[in-house]
Kinemage of the C-alpha trace (Angstrom):
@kinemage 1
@onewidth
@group {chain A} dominant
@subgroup {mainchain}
@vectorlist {calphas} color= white
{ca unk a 1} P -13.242 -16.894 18.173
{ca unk a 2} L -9.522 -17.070 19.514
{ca unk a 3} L -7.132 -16.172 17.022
{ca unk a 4} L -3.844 -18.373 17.049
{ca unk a 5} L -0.614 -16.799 16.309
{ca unk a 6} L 1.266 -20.089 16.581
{ca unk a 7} L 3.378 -21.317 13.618
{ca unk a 8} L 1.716 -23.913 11.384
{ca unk a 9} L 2.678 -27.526 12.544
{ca unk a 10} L 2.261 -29.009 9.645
{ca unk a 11} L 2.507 -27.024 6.498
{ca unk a 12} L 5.923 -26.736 5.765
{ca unk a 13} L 5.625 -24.612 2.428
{ca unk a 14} L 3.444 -22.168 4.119
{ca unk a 15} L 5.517 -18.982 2.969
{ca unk a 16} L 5.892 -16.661 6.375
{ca unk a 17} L 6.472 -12.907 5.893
{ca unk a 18} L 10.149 -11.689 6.342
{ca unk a 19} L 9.284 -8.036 6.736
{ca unk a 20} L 6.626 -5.561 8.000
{ca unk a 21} L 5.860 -2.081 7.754
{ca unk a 22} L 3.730 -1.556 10.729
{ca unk a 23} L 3.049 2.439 11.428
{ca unk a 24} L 1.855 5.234 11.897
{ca unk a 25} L -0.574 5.784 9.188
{ca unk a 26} L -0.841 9.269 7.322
{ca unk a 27} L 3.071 9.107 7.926
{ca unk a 28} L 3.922 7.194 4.014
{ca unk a 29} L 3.297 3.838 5.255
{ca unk a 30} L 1.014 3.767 2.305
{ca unk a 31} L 3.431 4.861 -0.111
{ca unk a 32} L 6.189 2.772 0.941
{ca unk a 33} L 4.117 -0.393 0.661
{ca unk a 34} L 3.393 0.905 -3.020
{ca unk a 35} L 6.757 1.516 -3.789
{ca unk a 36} L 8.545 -1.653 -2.388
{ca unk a 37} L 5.975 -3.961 -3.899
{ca unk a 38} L 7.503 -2.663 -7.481
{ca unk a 39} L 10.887 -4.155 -6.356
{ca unk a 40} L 11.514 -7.708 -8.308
{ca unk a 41} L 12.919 -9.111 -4.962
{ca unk a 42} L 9.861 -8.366 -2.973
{ca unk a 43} L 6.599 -9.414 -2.436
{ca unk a 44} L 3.870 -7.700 -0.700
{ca unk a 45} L -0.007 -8.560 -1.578
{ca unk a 46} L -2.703 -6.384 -2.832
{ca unk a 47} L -4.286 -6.750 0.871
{ca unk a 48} L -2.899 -3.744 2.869
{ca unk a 49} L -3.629 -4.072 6.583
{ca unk a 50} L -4.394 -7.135 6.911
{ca unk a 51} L -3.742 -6.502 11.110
{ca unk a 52} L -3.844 -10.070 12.219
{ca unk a 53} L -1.321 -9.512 14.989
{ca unk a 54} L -3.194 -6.311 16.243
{ca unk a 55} L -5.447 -9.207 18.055
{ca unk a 56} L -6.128 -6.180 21.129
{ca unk a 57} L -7.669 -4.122 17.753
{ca unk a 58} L -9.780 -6.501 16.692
{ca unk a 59} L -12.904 -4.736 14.673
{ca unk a 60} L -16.380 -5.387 15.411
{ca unk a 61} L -18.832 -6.553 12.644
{ca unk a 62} L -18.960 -3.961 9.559
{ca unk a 63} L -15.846 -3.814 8.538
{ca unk a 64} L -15.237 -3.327 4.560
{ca unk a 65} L -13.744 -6.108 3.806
{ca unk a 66} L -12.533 -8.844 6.753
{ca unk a 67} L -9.419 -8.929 8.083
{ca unk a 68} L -7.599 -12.581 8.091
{ca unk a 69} L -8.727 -14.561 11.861
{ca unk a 70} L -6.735 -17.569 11.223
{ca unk a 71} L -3.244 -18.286 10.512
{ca unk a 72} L -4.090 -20.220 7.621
{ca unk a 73} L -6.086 -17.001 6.047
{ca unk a 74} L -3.249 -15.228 7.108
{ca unk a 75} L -1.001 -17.213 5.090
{ca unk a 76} L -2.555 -17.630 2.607
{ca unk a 77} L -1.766 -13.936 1.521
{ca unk a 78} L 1.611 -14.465 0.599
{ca unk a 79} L 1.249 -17.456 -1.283
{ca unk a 80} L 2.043 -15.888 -4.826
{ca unk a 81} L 5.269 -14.871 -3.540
{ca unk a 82} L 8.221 -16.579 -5.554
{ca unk a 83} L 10.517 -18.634 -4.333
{ca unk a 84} L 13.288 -16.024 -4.558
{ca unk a 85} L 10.817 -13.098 -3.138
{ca unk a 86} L 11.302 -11.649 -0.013
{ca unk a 87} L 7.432 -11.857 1.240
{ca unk a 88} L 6.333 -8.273 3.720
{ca unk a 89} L 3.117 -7.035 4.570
{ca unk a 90} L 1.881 -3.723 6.187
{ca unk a 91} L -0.453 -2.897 8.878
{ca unk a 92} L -0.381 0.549 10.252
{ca unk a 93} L -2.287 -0.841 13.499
{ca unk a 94} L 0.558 -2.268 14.360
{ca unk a 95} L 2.921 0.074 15.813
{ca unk a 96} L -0.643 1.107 17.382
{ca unk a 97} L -1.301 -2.491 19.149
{ca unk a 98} L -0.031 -3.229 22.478
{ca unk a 99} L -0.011 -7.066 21.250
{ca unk a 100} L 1.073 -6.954 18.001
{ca unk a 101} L 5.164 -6.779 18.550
{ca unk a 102} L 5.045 -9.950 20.669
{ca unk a 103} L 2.958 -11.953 18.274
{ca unk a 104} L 4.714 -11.337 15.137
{ca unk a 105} L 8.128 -11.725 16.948
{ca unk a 106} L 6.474 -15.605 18.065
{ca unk a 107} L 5.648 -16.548 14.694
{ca unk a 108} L 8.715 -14.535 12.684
{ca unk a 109} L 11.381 -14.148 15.405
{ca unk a 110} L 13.435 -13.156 12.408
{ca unk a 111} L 11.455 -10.487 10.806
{ca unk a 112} L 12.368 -6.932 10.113
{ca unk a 113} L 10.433 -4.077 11.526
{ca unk a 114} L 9.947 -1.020 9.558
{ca unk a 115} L 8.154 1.998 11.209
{ca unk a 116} L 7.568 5.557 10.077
{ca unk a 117} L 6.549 8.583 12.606
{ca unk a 118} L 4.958 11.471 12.118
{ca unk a 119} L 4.874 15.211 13.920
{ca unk a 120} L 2.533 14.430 16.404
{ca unk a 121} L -0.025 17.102 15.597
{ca unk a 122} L -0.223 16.953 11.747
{ca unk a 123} L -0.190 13.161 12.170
{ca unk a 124} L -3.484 13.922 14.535
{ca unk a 125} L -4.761 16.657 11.946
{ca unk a 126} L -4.403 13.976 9.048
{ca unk a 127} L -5.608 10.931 10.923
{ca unk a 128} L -8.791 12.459 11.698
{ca unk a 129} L -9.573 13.410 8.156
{ca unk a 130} L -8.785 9.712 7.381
{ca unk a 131} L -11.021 8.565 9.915
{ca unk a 132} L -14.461 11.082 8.757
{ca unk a 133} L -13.500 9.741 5.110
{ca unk a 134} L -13.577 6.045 6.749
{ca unk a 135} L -16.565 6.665 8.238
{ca unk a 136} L -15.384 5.711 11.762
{ca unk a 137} L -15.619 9.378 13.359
{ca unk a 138} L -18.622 11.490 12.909
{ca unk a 139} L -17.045 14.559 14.413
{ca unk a 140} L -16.106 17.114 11.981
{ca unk a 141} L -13.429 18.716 13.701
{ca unk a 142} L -10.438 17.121 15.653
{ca unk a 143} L -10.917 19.418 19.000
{ca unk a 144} L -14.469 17.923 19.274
{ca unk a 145} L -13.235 14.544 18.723
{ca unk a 146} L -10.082 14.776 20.999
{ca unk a 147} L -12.914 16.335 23.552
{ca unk a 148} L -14.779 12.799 23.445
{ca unk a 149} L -11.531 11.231 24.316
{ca unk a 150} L -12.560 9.821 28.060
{ca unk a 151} L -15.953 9.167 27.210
{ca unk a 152} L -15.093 7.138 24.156
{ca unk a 153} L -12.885 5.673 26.417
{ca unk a 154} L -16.152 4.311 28.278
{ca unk a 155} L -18.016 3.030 25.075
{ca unk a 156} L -20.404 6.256 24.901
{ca unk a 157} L -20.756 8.502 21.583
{ca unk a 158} L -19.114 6.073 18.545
{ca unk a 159} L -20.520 6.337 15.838
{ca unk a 160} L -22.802 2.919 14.374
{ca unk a 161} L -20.446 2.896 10.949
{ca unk a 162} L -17.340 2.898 13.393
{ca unk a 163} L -16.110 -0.535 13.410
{ca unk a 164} L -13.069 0.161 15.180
{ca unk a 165} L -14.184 2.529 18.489
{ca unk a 166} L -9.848 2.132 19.538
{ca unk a 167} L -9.095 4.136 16.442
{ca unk a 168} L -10.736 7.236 18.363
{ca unk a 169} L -7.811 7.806 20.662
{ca unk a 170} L -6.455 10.115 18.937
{ca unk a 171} L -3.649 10.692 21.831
{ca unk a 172} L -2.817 6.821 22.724
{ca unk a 173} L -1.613 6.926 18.769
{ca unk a 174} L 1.300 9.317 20.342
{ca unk a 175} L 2.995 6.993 22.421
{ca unk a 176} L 5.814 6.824 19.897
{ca unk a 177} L 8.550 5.818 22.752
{ca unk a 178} L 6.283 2.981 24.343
{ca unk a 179} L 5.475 1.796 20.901
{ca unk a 180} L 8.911 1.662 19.598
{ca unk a 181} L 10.233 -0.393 22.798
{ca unk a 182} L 7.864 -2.903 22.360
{ca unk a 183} L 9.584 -3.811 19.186
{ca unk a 184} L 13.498 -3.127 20.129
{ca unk a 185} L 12.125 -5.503 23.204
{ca unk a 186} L 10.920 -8.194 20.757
{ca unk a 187} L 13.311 -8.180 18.273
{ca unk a 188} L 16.280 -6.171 19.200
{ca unk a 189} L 17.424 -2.652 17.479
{ca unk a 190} L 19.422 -4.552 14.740
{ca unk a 191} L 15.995 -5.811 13.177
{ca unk a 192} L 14.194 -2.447 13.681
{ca unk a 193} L 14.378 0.697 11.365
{ca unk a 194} L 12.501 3.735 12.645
{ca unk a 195} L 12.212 6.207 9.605
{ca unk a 196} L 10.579 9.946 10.046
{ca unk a 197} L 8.453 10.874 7.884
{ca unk a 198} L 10.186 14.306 6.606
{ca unk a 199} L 12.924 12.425 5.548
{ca unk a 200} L 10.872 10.052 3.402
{ca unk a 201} L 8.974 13.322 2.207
{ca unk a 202} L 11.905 15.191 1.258
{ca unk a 203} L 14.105 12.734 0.055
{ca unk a 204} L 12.480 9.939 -1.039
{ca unk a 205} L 15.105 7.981 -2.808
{ca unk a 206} L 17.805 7.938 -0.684
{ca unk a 207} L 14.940 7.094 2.454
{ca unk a 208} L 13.934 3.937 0.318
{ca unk a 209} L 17.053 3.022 -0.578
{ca unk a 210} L 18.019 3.090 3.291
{ca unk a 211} L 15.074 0.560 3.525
{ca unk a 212} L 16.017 -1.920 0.625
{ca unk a 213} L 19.252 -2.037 2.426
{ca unk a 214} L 18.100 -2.945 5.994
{ca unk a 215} L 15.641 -5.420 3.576
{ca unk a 216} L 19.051 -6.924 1.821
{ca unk a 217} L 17.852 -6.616 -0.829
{ca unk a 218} L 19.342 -4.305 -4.279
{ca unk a 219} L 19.175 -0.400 -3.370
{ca unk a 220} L 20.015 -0.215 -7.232
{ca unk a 221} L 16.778 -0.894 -8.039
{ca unk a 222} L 15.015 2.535 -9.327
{ca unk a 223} L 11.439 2.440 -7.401
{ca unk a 224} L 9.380 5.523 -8.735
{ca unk a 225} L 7.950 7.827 -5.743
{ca unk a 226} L 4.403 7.048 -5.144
{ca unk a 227} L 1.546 9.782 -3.890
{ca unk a 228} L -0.543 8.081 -2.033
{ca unk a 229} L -3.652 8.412 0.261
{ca unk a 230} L -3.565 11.698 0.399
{ca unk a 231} L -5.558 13.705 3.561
{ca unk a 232} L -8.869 14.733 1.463
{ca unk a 233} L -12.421 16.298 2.652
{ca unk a 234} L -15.674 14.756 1.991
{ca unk a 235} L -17.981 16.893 0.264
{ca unk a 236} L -21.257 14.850 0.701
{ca unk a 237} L -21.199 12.235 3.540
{ca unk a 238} L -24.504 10.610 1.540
{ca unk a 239} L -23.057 9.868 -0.901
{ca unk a 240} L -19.826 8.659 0.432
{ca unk a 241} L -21.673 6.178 2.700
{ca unk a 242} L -23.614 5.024 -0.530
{ca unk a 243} L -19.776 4.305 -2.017
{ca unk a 244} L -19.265 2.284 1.627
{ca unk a 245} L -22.298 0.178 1.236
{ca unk a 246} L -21.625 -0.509 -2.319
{ca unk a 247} L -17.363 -1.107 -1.697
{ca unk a 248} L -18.405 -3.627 1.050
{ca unk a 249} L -19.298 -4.390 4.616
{ca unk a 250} L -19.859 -6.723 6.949
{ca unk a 251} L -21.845 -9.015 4.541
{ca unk a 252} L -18.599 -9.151 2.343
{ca unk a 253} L -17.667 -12.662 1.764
{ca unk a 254} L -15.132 -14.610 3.584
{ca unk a 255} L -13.314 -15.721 0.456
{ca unk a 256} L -12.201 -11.662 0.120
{ca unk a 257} L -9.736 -12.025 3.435
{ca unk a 258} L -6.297 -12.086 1.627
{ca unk a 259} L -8.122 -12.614 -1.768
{ca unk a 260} L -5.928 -10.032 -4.007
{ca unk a 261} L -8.625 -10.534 -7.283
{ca unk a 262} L -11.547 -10.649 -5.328
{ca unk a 263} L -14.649 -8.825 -6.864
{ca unk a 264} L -15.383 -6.597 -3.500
{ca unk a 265} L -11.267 -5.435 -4.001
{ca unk a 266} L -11.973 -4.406 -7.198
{ca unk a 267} L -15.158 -2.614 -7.118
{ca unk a 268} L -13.204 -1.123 -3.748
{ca unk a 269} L -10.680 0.005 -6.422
{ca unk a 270} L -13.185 1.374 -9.133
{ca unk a 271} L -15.064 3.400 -6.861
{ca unk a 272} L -12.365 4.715 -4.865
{ca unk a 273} L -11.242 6.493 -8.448
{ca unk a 274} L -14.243 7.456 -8.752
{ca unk a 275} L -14.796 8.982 -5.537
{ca unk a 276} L -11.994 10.567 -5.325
{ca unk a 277} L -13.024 13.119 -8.382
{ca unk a 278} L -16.330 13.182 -6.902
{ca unk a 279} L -17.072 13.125 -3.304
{ca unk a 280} L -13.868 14.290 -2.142
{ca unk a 281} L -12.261 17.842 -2.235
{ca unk a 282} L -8.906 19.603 -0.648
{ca unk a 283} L -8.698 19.747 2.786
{ca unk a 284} L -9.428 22.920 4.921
{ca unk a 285} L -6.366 24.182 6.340
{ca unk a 286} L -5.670 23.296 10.209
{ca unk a 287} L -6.710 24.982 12.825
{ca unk a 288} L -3.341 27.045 14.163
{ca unk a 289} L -4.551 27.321 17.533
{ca unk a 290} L -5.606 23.856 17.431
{ca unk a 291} L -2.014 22.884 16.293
{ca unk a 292} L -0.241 25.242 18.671
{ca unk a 293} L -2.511 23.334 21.740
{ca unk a 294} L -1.443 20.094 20.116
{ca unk a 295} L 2.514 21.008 20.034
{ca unk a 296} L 2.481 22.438 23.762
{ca unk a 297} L 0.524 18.639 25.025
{ca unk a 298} L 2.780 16.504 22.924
{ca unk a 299} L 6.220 18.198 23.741
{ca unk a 300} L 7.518 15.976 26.549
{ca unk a 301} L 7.083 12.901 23.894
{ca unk a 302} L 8.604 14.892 21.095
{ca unk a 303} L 11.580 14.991 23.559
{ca unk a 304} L 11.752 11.640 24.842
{ca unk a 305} L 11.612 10.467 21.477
{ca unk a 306} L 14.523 12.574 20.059
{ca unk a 307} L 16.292 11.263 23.434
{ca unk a 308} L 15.608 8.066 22.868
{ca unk a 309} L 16.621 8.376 18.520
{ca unk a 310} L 19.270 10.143 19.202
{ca unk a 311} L 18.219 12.890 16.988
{ca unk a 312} L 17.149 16.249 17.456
{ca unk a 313} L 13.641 16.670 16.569
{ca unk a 314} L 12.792 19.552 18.834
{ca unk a 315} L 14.029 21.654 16.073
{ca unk a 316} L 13.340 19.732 13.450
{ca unk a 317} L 9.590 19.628 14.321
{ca unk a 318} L 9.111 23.329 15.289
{ca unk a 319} L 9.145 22.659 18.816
{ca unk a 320} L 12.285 24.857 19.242
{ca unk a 321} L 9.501 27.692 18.801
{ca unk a 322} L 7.869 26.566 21.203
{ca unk a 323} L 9.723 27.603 24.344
């Protein structure tokens, strides 16, 4: 099915998103989509990731619950936004996607871009536990995933429950430069805020209230911090892919795309409590070799990056050590 990403022709009341907060994930996109939808001038649904402008990501059957294919589906997620709401969304794929940038910036030449990054090898360390809790990788530690890298590449050794075989280049997520031009390129560096993710961590007010002012909307507005998603292990993959079968699949209706009360979002809800006290545990520490490997490969982007932000983050990333 081809997805459009054309503007609606007819409905005129069809309520477009004016913001998005598209990436990396494990860097607080999570918690920044929790704490903005508490502000009274902005509207974001209970559907996170809904992705539809990540069309070059686009899962294969067994994902939890669909993602919107249609504009009108698409839509159809901001419709309880009020009239004097601000509607956003956010899709960590996003920033991920070579496609995305380009199709939001034909339907919402106007929005504002939002994107968060992440040290490069503790983003790696965190996205992989994400990914064995998701059930889309199957190998327990990140070297032996990383290891798969060019024959993943190829379609060889994904795992059946991974509906998403992209999200298992680990290094393609590191592109931060690439990925970041794609949006100044679209929209221009006026509608583009690139936040890092130790400033957001250590200073979480004055981070958000950066954001509500590139939003224009009231940085007055006390928004309490938010934990959330935090990097966990899973203690009994059984059980957890009993919790996936019964949070839902790719047998979950098509009325749950965008549907913010739907009964497979909240059982998704009522087990993820749930599992979280029961299946999941701390996780192990990372590997310091591992991390050391990770630092050395991803050095020439940590530099190019700071060139290209204007900010040093050879030293505020470690990398100074490094030499």
């Amino acid at each position: 099915m081809t997805t459009s990403t054309e503007p609606p022709a007819t409905d005129t009341s069809a309520r477009l998103p004016g913001f998005f907060i598209v990436g990396h994930s494990k860097s607080g996109t999570t918690a920044l989509y929790e704490m903005l939808r508490r502000h009274p001038q902005l509207y974001l649904p209970d559907f996170k990731e809904p992705s539809y402008f990540a069309t070059d990501l686009r899962p294969r059957v067994g994902q939890r619950v669909p993602e919107p294919e249609t504009l009108e589906e698409y839509l159809r997620l901001f419709s309880g936004a009020a009239p004097d709401q601000l509607p956003g969304e956010a899709s960590s794929l996003y920033l991920y996607s070579h496609e995305a940038a380009a199709g939001i910036a034909r339907v919402v030449p106007g929005a504002r871009i939002i994107a968060i990054l992440r040290e490069p090898a503790s983003f790696l360390y965190s996205l992989h536990l994400q990914l064995l809790q998701n059930r889309l990788e199957d190998q327990k530690d990140l070297a032996s995933a990383l290891a798969l890298e060019p024959q993943r590449r190829e379609g060889k050794h994904i795992p059946a429950s991974c509906y998403r075989p992209q999200a298992l280049l680990y290094s393609e997520r590191v592109h931060y430069v690439e990925q970041l031009r794609r949006y100044h390129d679209a929209f221009g560096a006026e509608q583009v805020l690139v936040l890092i993710y130790d400033d957001f961590r250590d200073d979480n007010a004055a981070t958000v209230r950066s954001v509500l002012r590139f939003l224009q909307v009231d940085d007055e507005v006390e928004l309490p911090a938010v934990r959330a998603n935090p990097s966990v292990a899973v203690r009994s993959p059984r059980l957890d892919a009993l919790r996936h079968r019964l949070g839902g699949g790719a047998n979950a209706p098509a009325a749950a795309r965008g549907a913010a009360t739907s009964p497979v979002l909240r059982t998704r809800r009522l087990l993820g409590r749930w599992a979280r006290r029961a299946l999941y545990s701390e996780p192990p520490p990372a590997d310091e070799d591992l991390m050391f490997e990770l630092r050395r490969r991803f050095a020439p982007e940590v530099r190019r990056l700071g060139e290209y932000l204007h900010r040093d983050l050879v030293t505020l990333w470690g990398y100074d050590s490094l030499e």
